[in-house]
N, C-alpha and C positions, 0 to 999 in steps of 0.2 A: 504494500500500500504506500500512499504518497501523503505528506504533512497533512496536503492539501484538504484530502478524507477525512479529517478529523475537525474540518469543517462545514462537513456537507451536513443535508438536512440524516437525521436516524443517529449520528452520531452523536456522542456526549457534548454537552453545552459550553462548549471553549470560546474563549475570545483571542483575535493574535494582536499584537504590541508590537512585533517590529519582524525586520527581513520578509515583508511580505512577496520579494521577488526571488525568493527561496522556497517555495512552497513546492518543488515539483521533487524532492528527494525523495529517497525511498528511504523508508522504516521496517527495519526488520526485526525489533523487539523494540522492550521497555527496559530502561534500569530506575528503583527508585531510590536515591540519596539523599542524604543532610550532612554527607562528609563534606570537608572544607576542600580536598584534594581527591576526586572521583576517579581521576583518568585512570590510576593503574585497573582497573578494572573494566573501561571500556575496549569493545572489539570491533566497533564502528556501526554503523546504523540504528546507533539507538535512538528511541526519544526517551530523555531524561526526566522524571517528573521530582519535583523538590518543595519539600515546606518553607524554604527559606531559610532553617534555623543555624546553617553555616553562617549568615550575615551577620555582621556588626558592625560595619561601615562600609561607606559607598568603595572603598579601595578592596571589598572582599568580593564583590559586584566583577569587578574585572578580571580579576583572577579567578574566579569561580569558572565565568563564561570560556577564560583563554583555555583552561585545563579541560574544560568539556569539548571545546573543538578541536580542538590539538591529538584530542581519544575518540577523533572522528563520530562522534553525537551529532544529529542530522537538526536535533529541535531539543527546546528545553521549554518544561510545561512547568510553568511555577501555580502551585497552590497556595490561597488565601485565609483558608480555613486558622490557622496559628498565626502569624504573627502581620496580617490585615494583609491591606493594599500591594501589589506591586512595585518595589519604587522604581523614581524615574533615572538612577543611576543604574539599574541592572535590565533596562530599556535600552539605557544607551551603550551600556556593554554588549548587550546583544546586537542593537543595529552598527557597532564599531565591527564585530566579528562574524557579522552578515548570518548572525543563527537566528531563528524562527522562535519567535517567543509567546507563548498559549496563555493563558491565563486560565484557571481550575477554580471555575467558584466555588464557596463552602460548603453548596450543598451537593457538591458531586467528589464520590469518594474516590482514592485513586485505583483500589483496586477494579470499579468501572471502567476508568479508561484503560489501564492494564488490559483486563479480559476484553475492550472491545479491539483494541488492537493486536493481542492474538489471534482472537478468529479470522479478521482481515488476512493477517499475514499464514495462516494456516492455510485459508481458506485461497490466498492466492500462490502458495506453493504449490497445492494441489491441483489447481488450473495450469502452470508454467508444467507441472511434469508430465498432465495430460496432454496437451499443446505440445513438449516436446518430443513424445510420445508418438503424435499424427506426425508430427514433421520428419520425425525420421522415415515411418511407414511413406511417407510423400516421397520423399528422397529417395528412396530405393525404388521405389516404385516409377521413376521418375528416368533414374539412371539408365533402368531397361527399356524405357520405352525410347524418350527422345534425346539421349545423352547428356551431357553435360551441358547444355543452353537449357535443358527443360529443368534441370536442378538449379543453374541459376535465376533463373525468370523464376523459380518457384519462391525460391529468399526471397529475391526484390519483392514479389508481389509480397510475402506474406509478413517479409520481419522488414520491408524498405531497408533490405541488405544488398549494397554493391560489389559483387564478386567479380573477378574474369580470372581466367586461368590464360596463363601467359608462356610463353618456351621464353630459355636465356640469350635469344635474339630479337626478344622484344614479341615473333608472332604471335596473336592473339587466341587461342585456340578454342573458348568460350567466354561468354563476356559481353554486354554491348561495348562492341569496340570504339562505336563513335565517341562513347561518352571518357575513351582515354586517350590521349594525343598520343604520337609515334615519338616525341620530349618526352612524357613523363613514362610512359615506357620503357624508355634506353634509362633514365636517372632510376624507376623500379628497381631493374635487372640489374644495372649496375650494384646497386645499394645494395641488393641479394648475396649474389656473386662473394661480393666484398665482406660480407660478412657467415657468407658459409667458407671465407678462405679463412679467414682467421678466427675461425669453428667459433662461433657467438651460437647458444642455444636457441633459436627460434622459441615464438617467432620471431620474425626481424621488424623495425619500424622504418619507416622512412617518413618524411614530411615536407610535402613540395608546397608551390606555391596556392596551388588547389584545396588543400588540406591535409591530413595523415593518412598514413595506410598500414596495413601490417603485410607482412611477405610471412607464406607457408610454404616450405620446399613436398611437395609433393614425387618423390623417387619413387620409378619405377618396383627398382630393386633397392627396400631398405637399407641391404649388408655393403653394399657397391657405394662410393666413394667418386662418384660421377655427375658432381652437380652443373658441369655444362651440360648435358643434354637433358638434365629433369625439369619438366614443368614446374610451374611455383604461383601459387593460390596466393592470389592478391583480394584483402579485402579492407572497400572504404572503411577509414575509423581504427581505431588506437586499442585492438582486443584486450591489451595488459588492463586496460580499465573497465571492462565489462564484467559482468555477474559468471560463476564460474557453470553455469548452464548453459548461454553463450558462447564462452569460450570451447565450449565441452562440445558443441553445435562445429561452430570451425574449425575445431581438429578432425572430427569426425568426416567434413566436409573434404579436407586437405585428404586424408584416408579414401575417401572416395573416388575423389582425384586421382589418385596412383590406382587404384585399381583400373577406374578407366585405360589409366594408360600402359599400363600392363596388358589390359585386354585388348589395347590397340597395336601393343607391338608384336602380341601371336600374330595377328593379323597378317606382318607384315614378314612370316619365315620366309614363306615359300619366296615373295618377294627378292628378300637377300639370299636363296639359295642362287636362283636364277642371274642376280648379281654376278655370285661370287662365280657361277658354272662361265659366267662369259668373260669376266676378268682373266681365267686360266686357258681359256679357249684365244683371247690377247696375248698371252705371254709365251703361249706355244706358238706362238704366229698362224695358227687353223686355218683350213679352211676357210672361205667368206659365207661359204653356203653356212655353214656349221653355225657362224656368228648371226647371219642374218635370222637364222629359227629361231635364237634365244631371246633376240630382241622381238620377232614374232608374239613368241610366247609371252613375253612382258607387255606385251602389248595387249593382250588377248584378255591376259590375266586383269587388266586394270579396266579395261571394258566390264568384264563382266562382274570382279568381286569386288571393288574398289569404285566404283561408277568413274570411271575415266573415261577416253574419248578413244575410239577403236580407228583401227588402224596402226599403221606404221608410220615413223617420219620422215620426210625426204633427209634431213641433216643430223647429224650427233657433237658436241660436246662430250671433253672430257678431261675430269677436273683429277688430279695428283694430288693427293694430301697427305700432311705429316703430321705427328704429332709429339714434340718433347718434353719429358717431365710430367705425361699426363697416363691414365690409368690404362689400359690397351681396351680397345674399341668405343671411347671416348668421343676420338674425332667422328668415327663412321658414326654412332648416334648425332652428334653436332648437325653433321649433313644431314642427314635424313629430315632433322626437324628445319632446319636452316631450308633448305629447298621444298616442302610444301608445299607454298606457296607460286613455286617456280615451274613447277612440272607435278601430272600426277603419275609419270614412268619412268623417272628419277631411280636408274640402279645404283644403289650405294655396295661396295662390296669391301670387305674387309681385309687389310693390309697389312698385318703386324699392328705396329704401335699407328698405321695412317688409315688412308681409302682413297681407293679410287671410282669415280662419280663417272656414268656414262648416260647420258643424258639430252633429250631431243636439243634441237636448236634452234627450229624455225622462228617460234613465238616466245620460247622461254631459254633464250641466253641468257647465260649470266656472265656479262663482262666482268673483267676483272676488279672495275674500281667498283661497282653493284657489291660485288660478295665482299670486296673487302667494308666495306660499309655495313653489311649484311653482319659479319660476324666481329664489327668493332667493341660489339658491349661485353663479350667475352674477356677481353683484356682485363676486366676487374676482377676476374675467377682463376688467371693463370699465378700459379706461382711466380719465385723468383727465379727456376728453373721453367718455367710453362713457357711453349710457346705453339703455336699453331701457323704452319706454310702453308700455300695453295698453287698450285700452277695450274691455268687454262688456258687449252688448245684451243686453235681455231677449227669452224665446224669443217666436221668430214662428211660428206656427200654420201658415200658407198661404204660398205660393211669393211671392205677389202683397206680402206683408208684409216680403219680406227686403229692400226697397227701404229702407222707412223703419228696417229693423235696423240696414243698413250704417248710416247717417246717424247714429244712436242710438248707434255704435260708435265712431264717428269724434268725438262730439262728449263721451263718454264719454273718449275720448283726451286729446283737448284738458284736460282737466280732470284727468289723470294728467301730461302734461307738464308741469302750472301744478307742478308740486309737489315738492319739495328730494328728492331721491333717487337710486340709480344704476337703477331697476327699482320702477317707479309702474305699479299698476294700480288701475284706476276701474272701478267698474258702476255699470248703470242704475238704481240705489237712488240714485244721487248724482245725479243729474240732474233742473233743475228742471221742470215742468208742462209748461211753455211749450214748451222742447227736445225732449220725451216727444211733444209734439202737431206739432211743426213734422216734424220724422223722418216721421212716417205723413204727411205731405201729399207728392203725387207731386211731383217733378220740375220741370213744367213752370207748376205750379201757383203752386210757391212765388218757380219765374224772374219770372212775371208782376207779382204781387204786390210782390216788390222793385221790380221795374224804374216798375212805375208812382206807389211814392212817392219813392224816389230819382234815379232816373236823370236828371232835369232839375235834381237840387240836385249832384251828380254833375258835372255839366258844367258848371254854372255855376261849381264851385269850381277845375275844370281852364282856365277862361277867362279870371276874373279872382282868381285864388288868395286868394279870401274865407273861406276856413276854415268853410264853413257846415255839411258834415257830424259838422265834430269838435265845435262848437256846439251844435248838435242833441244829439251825444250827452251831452256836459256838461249840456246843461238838462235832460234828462230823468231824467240821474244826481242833478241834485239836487231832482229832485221837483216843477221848476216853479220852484222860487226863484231869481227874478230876482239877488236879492243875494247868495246865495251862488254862483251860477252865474258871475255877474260877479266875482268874487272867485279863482274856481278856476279862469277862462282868464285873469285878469290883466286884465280891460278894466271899461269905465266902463259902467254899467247902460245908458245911453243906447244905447253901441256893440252893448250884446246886443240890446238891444231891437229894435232897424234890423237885425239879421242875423235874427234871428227871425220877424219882418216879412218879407222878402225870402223866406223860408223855405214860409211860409204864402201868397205869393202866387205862387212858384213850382208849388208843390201844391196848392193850391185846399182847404188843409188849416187847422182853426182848433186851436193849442196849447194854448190855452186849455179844449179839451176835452177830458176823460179817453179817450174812444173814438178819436179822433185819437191819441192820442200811446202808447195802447195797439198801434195799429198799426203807426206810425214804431218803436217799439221793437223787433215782431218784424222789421219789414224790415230794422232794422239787424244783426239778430241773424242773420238772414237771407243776411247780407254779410260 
């Protein structure tokens, strides 16, 4: 019940004196005292009822009032009956310390107001537990039918509760989205992140300029240690200040939440089987026939169980990802939720500690500067050691092309790792001529070509540890100059000369000529 109550008509005949814009507390018992010092005895929501007989001057008046609010007492009901009138110093104590002050005439005893604010409060316990009681039967009921939108429209409509459930790239996954900017968002996720790295018990708070909010990490998998890719239950309002049946309501909610997405990522096995089946169907260099059925099938698959869009794509995408310092298969969940919104036949397949992303391209590219924007609010969740590369290829037309993508991707990475950041991505605009042309030669093509200018210089330097490949690549770095070449490995031009020599007559190769040492350089690049 609320102060308020204990002024409506049915209730006991009080008058209020002061803090009348206090009236909306809630009361959750009574204490009655004539101690001078009550507080160690309060536990907060009391209304305090008192004879007065603590008084003996207006300076008892103040201290009386500080010690009852200070012991979280919500109202103080002074009775008349003993020593008369209320005076007007324990009036202005109370309107100083904004507490609600009732007046008890002498013919109303306090054991009446006592028992009638029991039954109130009994009587509205017993309603909150029924109420909480349908709300949950709602909620479960709710989850199976229209998922996690029909659980939140169910709050909003019934407790005008603001929920959305968010991924740690800001996408919204339930939630009116309109009602949260794509700002406060990235500053949510951020504040999350930031405070599941340096492990703060949840929930988490944040408070933007809109008002407060609280973050509930919702994981998949509780035991797993992967809070980049876990959704996380945002809800308007400050829960550490709510009634513990409320709070008991949001956790239960955050619980919900993981299971949904638990149940969302069986969904998606077969999904990453058909991934992972064409990722090693790439690295064997297969067939085209062979890759084209698998993207077939993903296609087939997202048509029918996934409501995706049937058919095939004329183009593909394909994104190389790393991941350091982070738990193994981290990134590949990142992707999966990161791209959503991108594609709904998005093969994510699993790399070790990376993934690599094969994925249509006609409508749903992802240039490099997009994902790198895409996955910037991550950076508040990486360690000191965390970091996350990305390389993407430019699209491939034909199945038989995603051979040299992947390579195109992978070598786009490398050139994202080179580079100061916690979350580096590279595309194929960065990537020189040479790299763009080595990627589209198959496989076996490019083994050959290495192995025939290196592999006897290769051996020779594992035989008598002559340093001849790191030689090579020094002269070539300086263009052929003898003397600065000799300068940059620290040896005497004679000593380069004689390993260069050695070089040229191990490969039946002259360095002296441009087309020679245009070769030797893709082979090393090669390697």
């Amino acid at each position: 019940m609320r102060v308020r109550d204990l002024l409506a008509p049915g209730a006991p005949r009080l008058r209020l004196l002061a803090a009348e814009e206090e009236l909306d507390r809630q009361v959750s018992g009574v204490m009655t005292t004539d101690l001078q010092d009550p507080g160690r005895y309060l536990h907060g929501g009391e209304l305090v009822l008192t004879g007065m007989l603590w008084r003996t001057g207006p300076d008892d008046s103040e201290r009386f009032v500080r010690t009852i609010a200070a012991g979280g007492a919500v109202a103080l009901a002074a009775g008349e009956a003993e020593v008369g009138p209320v005076p007007e110093d324990l009036v202005e104590a109370c309107r100083r310390h904004r507490m609600p002050l009732l007046v008890v005439p002498d013919d109303v005893a306090f054991g009446t107001v006592a028992e009638y604010i029991g039954r109130q409060v009994s009587a509205d316990r017993a309603a909150d537990l029924a109420a909480l009681v349908d709300r949950h039967r709602l909620l479960v009921s709710a989850a199976g039918g229209g998922g996690l939108d029909a659980v939140l429209d169910l709050l909003g409509g019934d407790l005008d509760l603001d929920c959305w459930v968010i991924t740690p790239t800001g996408r919204v996954v339930a939630g009116p989205a309109d009602r949260l900017s794509a700002e406060d968002r990235d500053q949510l996720v951020r504040a999350h992140l930031a405070a599941q790295r340096q492990r703060r018990r949840p929930p988490h708070r944040a408070r933007l300029a809109v008002g407060a909010y609280s973050l509930l990490p919702a994981p998949a998998d509780p035991g797993a240690e992967a809070p980049l890719a876990d959704w996380l239950l945002v809800v308007a309002g400050d829960v550490t200040e709510w009634t513990p049946k409320r709070q008991q309501l949001a956790e239960n909610l955050a619980r919900l939440v993981a299971a949904e997405r638990t149940r969302r990522d069986e969904g998606r096995r077969l999904r990453r089987r058909i991934a992972d089946e064409v990722l090693a169907l790439l690295r064997r260099d297969a067939d085209p026939v062979e890759i084209s059925r698998a993207l077939q099938a993903s296609a087939t698959m997202a048509a029918k169980y996934e409501g995706g869009r049937p058919g095939t794509a004329d183009s593909w995408l394909i994104l190389s990802a790393e991941g350091t310092g982070l738990p193994e298969g981290t990134v590949r969940a990142v992707l999966e939720e990161a791209l959503t919104d991108a594609t709904d036949r998005a093969l994510v397949a699993g790399a070790g500690s990376g993934a690599v992303v094969v994925l249509p391209a006609p409508d749903t590219a992802v240039p490099a500067d997009a994902l790198r924007e895409l996955l910037a609010p991550l950076e508040a969740g990486l360690g000191s050691e965390g970091r996350i590369t990305v390389g993407v290829s430019a699209p491939a037309s034909e199945a038989d092309g995603l051979r040299g993508a992947l390579e195109e991707a992978r070598h786009a990475r490398r050139i994202a790792a080179a580079r100061v950041g916690r979350v580096c991505v590279a595309g194929p605009e960065e990537l020189a001529s040479h790299v763009l042309l080595l990627a589209a030669v198959p496989d076996e093509v490019r083994r050959a070509f290495r192995s025939r200018l290196l592999d006897k210089v290769i051996a020779y330097d594992l035989e008598h540890q002559a340093d001849l490949v790191r030689t090579l690549e020094a002269f070539l770095r300086s263009d052929g100059s003898w003397t600065r070449c000799a300068a940059q490995l620290h040896v005497h031009v004679n000593t380069l000369r004689y390993r260069i020599g050695r070089i040229e007559e191990l490969t039946g190769r002259d360095l002296s000529r441009l087309e020679d040492r245009v070769d030797f350089y893709l082979a090393l690049e090669l390697a």
